[in-house]
N, C-alpha and C positions, 0 to 999 in steps of 0.2 A: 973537587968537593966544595961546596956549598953551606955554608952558614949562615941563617936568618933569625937574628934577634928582634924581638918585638919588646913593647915599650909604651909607655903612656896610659895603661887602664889605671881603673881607679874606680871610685863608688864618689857619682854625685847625683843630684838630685833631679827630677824630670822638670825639664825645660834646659835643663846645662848643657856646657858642650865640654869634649876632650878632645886630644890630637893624642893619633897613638902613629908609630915610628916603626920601622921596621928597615934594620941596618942591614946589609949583606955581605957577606966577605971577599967578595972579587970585585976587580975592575970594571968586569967584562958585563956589571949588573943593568947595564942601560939598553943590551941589544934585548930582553927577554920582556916578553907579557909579564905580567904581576897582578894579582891578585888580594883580597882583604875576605876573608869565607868567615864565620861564627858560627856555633855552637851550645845552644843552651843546654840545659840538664832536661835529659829524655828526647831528646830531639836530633833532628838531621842538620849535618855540618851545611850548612848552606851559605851559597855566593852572598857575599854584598858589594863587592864592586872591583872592576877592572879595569887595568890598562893597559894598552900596548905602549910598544918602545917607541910608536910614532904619536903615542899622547891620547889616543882616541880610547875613550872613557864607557863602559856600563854599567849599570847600577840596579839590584832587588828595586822592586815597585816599592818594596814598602821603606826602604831612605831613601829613595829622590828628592829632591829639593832641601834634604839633611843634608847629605855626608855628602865630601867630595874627596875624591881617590887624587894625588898628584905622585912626582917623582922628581927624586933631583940626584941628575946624573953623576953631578961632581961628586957627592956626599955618597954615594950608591945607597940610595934610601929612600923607602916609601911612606907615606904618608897618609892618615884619613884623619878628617877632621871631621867630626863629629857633634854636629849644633842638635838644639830642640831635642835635647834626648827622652825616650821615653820607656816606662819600663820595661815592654818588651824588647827594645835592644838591648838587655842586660843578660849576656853570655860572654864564655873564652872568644876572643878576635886572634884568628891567625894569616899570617900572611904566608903568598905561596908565588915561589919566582914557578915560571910553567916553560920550563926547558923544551924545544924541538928536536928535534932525533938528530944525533942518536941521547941525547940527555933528556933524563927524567924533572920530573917536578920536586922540587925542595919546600920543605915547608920548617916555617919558625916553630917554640914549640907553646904559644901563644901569651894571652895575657887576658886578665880578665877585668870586664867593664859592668858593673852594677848601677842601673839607676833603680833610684830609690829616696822614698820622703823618710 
């Protein structure tokens, strides 16, 4: 069993940044892809960025050059950090470890990021 806490939203202003966290409860959290999806009100959960356990990284078109996905193995914990924010990235951020067979995908049960003047 799988536990992912997220961590770090918050309401700041457009042009700010946030790093938002996401812990996980096993060891074994550095062999699995990982993911960061979002959610606004009335809308589709959609990707905003990925990584695999060998670091290689993708990203929605629309935060590239913002956010960048990392991971640090020792801490079993993921990370986005979040520059240039702007309104429309203000939705719940969840993060999702994406388990290979026979293990399913876990997902945290998110946090929310508000920019706003």
């Amino acid at each position: 069993q799988v536990q992912l806490v997220e961590s770090g939203g918050g309401l700041v202003q457009p042009g700010g940044s946030l790093r938002l966290s996401c812990a996980a409860s096993r060891s074994t959290f550095s062999r699995y892809p990982m993911a960061w999806y979002r959610q606004a009100p009335g809308k589709q959960r959609e990707l905003v960025a990925r990584i695999t356990s060998g670091g290689r990284t993708n990203y929605a078109d629309s935060v590239k050059g913002r956010f960048t996905i990392s991971r640090d193995n020792s801490k079993n914990t993921m990370y986005l950090q979040m520059n240039s924010l702007k309104p429309e990235d203000t939705a719940v951020y969840y993060c999702k470890l994406e388990g290979f067979s026979p293990l399913p995908d876990y997902w945290g049960q998110g946090t929310q990021v508000a920019v706003s003047s």
